[in-house]
C-alpha positions, 0 to 999 in steps of 0.5 A: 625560702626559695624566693629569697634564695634566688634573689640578687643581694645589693651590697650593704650600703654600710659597707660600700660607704668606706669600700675600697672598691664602691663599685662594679665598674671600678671593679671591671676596671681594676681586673682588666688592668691586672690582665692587660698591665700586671707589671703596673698594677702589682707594682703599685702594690708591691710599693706597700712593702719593703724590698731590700732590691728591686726586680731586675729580671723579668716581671712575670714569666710563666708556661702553662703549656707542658707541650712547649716544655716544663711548666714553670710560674716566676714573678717579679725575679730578683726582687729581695725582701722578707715576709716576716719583717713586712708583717712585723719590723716594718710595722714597729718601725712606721710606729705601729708596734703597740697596735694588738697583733692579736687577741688570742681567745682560748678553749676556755672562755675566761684563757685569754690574752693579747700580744703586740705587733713589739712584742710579737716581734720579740718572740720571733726573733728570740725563737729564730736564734734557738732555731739557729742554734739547732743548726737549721739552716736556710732551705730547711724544713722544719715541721710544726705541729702545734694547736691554736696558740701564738707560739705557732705564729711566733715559729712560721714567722720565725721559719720566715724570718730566715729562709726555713721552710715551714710544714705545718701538719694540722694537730688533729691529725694522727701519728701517721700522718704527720710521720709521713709529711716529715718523712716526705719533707725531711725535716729533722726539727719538729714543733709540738706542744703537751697538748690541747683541749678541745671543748671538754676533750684533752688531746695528748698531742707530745704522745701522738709527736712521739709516735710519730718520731717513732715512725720516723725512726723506723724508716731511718729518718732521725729527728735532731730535737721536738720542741715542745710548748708547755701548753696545758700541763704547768700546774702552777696556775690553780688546783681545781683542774679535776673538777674543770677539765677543760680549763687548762692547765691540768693534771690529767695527763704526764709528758713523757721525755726523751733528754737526748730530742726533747726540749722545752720551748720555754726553757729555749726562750728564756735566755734567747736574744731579741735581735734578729737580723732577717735573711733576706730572700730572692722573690722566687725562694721557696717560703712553706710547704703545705700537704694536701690530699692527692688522688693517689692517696700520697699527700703532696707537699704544695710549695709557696714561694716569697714575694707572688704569695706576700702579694697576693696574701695581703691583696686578697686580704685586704679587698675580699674582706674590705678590711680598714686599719683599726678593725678587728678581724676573726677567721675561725679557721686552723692555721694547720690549713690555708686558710690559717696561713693566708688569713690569720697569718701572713695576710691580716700581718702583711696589712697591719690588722688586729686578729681573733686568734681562736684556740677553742670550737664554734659549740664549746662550752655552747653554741653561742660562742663564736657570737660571744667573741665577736662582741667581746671583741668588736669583730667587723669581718668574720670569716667561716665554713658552711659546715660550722653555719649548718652545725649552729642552724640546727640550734635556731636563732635564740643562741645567735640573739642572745649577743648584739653582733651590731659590730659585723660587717662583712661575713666570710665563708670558705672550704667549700660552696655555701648551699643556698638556704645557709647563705640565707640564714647566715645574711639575715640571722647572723648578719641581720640583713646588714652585712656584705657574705663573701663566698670564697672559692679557692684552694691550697694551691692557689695561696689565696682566693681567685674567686670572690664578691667584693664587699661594698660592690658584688651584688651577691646571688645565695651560693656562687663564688661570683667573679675572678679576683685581680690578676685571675682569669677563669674559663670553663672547658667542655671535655674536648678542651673547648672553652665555653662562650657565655652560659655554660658548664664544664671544667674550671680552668685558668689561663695565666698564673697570679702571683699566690699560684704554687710553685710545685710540688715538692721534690715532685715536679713531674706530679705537679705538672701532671695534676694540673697542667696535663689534662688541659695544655695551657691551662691549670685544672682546679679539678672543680667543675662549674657553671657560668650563668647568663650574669657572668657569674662562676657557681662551683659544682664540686670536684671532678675527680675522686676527692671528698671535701669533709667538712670544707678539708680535702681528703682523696677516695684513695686516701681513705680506701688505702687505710681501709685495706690494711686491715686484715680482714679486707680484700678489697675497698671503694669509697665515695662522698654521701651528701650530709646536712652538716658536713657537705660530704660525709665518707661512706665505704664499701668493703669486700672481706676476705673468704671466711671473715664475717661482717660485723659491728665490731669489724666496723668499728676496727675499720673506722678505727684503722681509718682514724689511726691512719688519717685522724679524726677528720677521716672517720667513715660515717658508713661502712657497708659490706659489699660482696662485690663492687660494680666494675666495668670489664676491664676492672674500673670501678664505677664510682658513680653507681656506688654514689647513687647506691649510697644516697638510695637513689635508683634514678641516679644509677645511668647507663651500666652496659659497660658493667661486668656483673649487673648484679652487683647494683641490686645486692648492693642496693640490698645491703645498705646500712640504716642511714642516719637521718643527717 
């Protein structure tokens, strides 16, 4: 295994046949015109879309220097189009409308459907007039809570359609977290469903959307209306729910209601009219928001703008994929994230493509689904994460062979780096040797990815995000700022924005100049490390400040220690990543307990409940370890990197700890460690 680890992978020749870029050359030609001449080449792009007006300001106007004054990125000013009507309208008019927008794959295997680019449009149109009936308006946000089903395309793109500022919430996250997204973006109309499945699980998301307007209401912010999408509890369809509980719909559980905020969608719908004008929009308007996790445990609301991310979404689309009219393309990804965004929405839309629309998980009803609907679909491009490869490896090859996947072209992985021995089996098990891998790096910040291999042209090496994308130019920095020549390691940075870099962060501008323009002026800090090697080759090492990346989705130490010290019985907090087989990271905590209060199996499923109720699933601690007290320095930091080595077991790791107020803290830490799993 480590010799075909270390090997150079030549794109597959089936590939690079059709590939819009053949070649390493043409490639190198094509960056350097982004970077010499970005006004010429994404104009030639931008010729793809349609512009209610042309730029008439300055093509491209950026400071990524905050001490020549405010940090600011505007591409193509004055330019006027609208997203939802490239993705859509303009489809149907080139005659294109009865092309399949999507196959939407539910939960269960046999809940399947297809929607139209025609009818897509339809929807959206009809859904724009019920939201401006509610009185939305341009510049307004409006929150979305929804799980993997096409109402939640037909409402972004609605948002789209007439200037609304979508914020989408992931609909795994708990009451809180979404109160906190709504309450930070102001928005006073929410989007929810009754529920969901996943795998056998029946997920009540209106209760958790009541909680959180509860919430809300606590803190005098008043939601005018939820309108809530009958997913799974219309009990028309068939009366055998008790015996299938994860066939929907299902009469397992009663949507409470609430006549004077709650309405039905589908009510909504049926007297909506089909016609929509859209509202078309100055390229620098604002287009979503998204939160993600921020060091400081206070999540931020990343803001896209217009026409940069239409760009750049389509673009990334279209050549990291190498994806062709006709194709079927799969992203496994929650539209609740970028990746959802970019490439299952507004990019696939932007050039015309027919999508898997995946409601359900990789292992329901078994391990060999994602394989079962490439094949019943035809699947050339597949898009996943490194922790759903890793989770399949540990079932072998059987369930993977039991489907053909001859369809397969190019294989996709995003969230976080690949380790090496995955990017093996994904090439030769689910590949069969014969697909491009692109390893994707980027991140909700920059709208799309920045570094990626180009199927058809890459030689790919097992686990490096290998080389910019157009219009991208990386650099690595040594502490003192100093770029790095050739071969090296340090900071990622970059030197001039591309067209999907955010904007800011909302209401926040002060924080997004800080986060990410101020350690380094005149560049913009990805908070990664990497090494650059002797090919010019970029291979993420992972973040470089108090961020945990669980499951390929970001969350902060801050985040995670903040939930923690709420809870009654705990004094003080510190948590950090441990390495895990499955999940890349996975959440390990230590905790200091008031004077008096034991530490016991049940205080340790209160406080991995707390952290659940607070963050969500995905923010479950998979250690919890009583810490007397906490490595600090004398001036009171905590030292995070000894909690790292005292949580992998690894004495070698602990460094240098002069600067350490109680040294013997290290060995009664080392003493108390929980059993650790055997990942």
């Amino acid at each position: 295994m480590s010799d075909d680890t270390e090997k150079t992978y030549e794109p597959s020749e089936r590939v690079q046949k059709e590939a819009h870029v053949k070649d390493m050359e043409t490639y190198r030609k094509m960056h350097k015109l982004s970077l010499d001449d970005p006004e010429k080449f994404w104009s030639d792009i931008a010729k793809q879309f349609y512009f209610k007006s042309p730029v008439t300001g300055k093509f491209l106007d950026y400071n990524f220097n905050i001490k020549n004054g405010p940090i600011y990125i505007k591409w193509m000013e004055g330019a006027v189009t609208n997203i939802c009507y490239n993705c859509l309208d303009k489809h149907v008019k080139d005659g294109k409308g009865d092309v399949i927008a999507f196959y939407w794959e539910g939960n269960d295997p046999m809940d399947c459907t297809t929607i139209t680019y025609s009818r897509l449009l339809e929807e959206v149109c009809k859904f724009s007039n019920i939201l401006k009936s509610l009185g939305v308006k341009k510049g307004d946000r409006v929150a979305i809570y929804l799980p993997m089903i096409l109402e939640l395309v037909v409402a972004m793109l609605a948002c789209a359609r007439l200037g609304f500022i979508h914020s989408i919430v992931f609909a795994g996250f708990s009451a809180e977290s979404l109160s906190s997204r709504i309450l930070d973006a102001k928005a006073d109309i929410l989007i929810t469903a009754d529920g969901c499945f996943r795998g056998a699980k029946l997920v009540d998301l209106k209760k958790i959307a009541d909680e959180a307007i509860h919430k809300c209401t606590e803190h005098n912010h008043k939601i005018k209306a939820c309108i809530t999408v009958k997913h799974v509890t219309d009990k028309s369809y068939c009366d055998d729910v008790t015996e299938r509980p994860a066939k929907r719909p299902t009469n397992q559980m009663e949507v409470a209601w609430n006549p004077e905020v709650d309405k039905w969608y589908h009510e909504l719908m049926a007297d909506s009219s089909a016609e929509c004008e859209p509202e078309w929009m100055e390229s620098e308007e604002s287009l979503f928001m998204l939160y993600t996790s921020g060091s400081t445990g206070t999540p931020k609301g990343v803001l896209h703008h217009v026409t940069g991310y239409m760009l750049y979404a389509a673009t990334t689309h279209k050549y990291s994929f190498d994806y062709h009219p006709g194709e079927v393309y799969f992203c496994t990804a929650d539209i609740g994230w970028i990746t959802g965004h970019t490439y299952i929405t507004y990019g696939p839309l932007l050039n015309g493509a027919t999508s898997v629309l995946f409601e359900g998980t990789p292992l329901f009803p078994d391990c060999s689904r994602l394989w079962s609907i490439v094949d019943k679909y035809q699947v050339s491009k597949f898009y996943t994460a490194p922790t759903a490869i890793r989770a399949l490896m540990k079932y072998g090859e059987e369930p993977v062979q039991r489907f053909k996947r001859t369809s397969l072209k190019v294989l996709g992985t995003v969230g976080e780096p690949i380790n090496p021995e995955a990017w093996i089996w994904y090439h030769k098990v689910i590949g069969n040797s014969q697909c491009c891998i692109v390893d994707t790096f980027w991140q909700t910040e920059t709208g799309g990815h920045v570094l990626t291999p180009m199927p058809g042209c890459t030689p790919t090496k097992p686990g490096a995000a290998t080389f910019p994308f157009f219009g991208v130019e990386p650099a690595v920095l040594t502490d003192e700022g100093k770029e790095v020549e050739g071969p090296g390691k340090g900071y990622l940075v970059f030197k001039r924005p591309w067209p999907g870099i955010m904007r800011t962060v909302y209401g926040d501008h002060a924080r997004f100049e800080k986060t990410y323009f101020s350690k380094f002026p005149g560049y913009y800090v990805a908070g990664d490390g990497c090494t650059r090697d002797e090919d010019g080759y970029y291979w993420i090492t992972g973040r470089i400040d108090d961020m945990l990346n669980i499951s390929g989705h970001l969350l902060s130490t801050a985040e995670v220690e903040s939930a923690l010290i709420k809870h009654a019985s705990v004094s003080e907090a510190a948590v950090v990543g441990k390495p895990h087989s499955v999940k890349g990271f996975c959440i390990y905590c230590f905790v200091t307990l008031k004077e008096g209060i034991k530490f016991t199996d049940d205080v340790v499923k209160e406080l991995k409940l707390r952290v659940r109720e607070d963050i969500g699933p995905i923010g479950t601690p998979e250690y919890i370890q009583y810490a007397p007290g906490l490595p600090k320095t004398r001036s009171g930091k905590i030292m995070r990197r000894v909690l790292r080595a005292i949580a992998q077991g690894r004495r070698d790791m602990i460094g240098d700890i002069s600067t350490m107020a109680d040294e013997s803290v290290v060995e009664t830490l080392f003493g108390t460690r929980p059993p650790q799993n055997s990942d």
